[in-house]
TIMI-56530 format. One record per residue (C-alpha): x negated, z, y negated. Coordinates in Angstrom, 1 decimal. Example, Ala and Ser with C-alpha at 12.3 -4.5 7.8 and 13.67 -1.06 7.14 Angstrom:
+--------+--------+--------+
:     c1 :     c3 :     c2 :
+--------+--------+--------+
:  -12.3 :    7.8 :    4.5 :
:  -13.7 :    7.1 :    1.1 :
+--------+--------+--------+
//
This chain:
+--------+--------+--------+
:     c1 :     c3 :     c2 :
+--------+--------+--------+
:  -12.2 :    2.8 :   -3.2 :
:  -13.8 :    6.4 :   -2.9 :
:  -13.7 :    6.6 :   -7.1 :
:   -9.5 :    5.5 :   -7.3 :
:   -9.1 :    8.2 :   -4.1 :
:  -10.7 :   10.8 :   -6.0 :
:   -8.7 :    9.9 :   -9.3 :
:   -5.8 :    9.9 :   -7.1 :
:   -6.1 :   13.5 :   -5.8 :
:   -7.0 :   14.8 :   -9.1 :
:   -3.7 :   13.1 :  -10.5 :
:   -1.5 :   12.6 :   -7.2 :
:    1.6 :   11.7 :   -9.8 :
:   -0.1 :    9.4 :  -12.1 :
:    1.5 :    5.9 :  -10.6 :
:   -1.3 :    4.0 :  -12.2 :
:   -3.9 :    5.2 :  -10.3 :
:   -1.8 :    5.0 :   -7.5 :
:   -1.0 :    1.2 :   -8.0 :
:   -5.0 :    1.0 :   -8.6 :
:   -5.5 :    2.7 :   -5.0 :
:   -3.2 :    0.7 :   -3.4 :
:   -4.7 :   -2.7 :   -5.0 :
:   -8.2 :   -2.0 :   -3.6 :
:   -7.1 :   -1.1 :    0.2 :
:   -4.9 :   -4.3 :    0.0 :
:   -8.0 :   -6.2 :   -1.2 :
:  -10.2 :   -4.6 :    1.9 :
:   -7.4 :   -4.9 :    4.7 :
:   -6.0 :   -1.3 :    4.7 :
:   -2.1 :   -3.0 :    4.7 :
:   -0.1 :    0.3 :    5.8 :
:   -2.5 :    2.5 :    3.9 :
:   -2.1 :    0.2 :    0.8 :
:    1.8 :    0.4 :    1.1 :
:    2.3 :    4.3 :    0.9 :
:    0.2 :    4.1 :   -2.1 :
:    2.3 :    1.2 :   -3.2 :
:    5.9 :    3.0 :   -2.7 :
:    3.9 :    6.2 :   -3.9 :
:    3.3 :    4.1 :   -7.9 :
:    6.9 :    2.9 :   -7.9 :
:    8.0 :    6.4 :   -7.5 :
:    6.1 :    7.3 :  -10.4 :
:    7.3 :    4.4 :  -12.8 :
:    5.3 :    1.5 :  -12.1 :
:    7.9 :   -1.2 :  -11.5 :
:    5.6 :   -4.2 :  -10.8 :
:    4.8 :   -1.9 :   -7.6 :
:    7.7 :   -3.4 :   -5.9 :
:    6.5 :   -6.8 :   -6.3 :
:    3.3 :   -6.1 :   -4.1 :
:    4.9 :   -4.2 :   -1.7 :
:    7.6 :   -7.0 :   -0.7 :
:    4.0 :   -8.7 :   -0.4 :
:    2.0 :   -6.4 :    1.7 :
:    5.4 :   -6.1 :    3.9 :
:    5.5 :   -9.9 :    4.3 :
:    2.0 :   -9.9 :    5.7 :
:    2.0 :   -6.9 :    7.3 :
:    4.8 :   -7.1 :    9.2 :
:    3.9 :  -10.4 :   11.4 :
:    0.5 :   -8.7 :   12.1 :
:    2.2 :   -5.8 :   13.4 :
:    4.6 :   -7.7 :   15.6 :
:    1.5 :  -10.3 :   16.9 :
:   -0.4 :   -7.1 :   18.0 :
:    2.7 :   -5.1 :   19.7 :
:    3.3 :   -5.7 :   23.2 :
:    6.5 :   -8.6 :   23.2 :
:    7.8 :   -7.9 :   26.3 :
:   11.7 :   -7.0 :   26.3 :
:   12.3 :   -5.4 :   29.4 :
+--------+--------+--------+
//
C-alpha cells in the first residue's frame, strides 16, 4: 500500500495508479478511503473505476448504516 501511495503523490493525476491505490485499500478494508481513490481514477479516465465504486458503495453503505445509531427520534 505504502509503494501505490507514494506513486500516487508523485503522480496525483495518473488514474492508474489511482485505481491501483484504491484496489489495495479495498482488498485491506479501507472502504471510504478506497472510494475517494476510486472517484479520484474515474476522473482521470479510467472508466472501469465506476464499476468498483458501485461495488465498494454496495458494501459500504450497509456497514455504515449497521454501525450508526438507528434511532429516529
Amino acid at each position: 500500500m505504502k509503494t501505490f501511495s507514494v506513486a500516487s503523490s508523485l503522480a496525483p493525476e495518473d488514474g492508474e495508479i489511482a485505481f491501483n491505490l484504491a484496489a489495495v485499500l479495498e482488498a485491506c478494508g479501507f472502504l471510504e478511503e478506497s472510494l475517494d481513490q476510486y472517484k479520484k481514477s474515474k476522473e482521470f479516465g479510467v472508466d472501469r473505476a465506476a464499476m468498483h465504486m458501485r461495488n465498494v458503495s454496495a458494501y459500504h453503505l450497509p456497514l455504515i448504516c449497521a454501525t450508526s445509531d438507528s434511532k429516529v427520534l
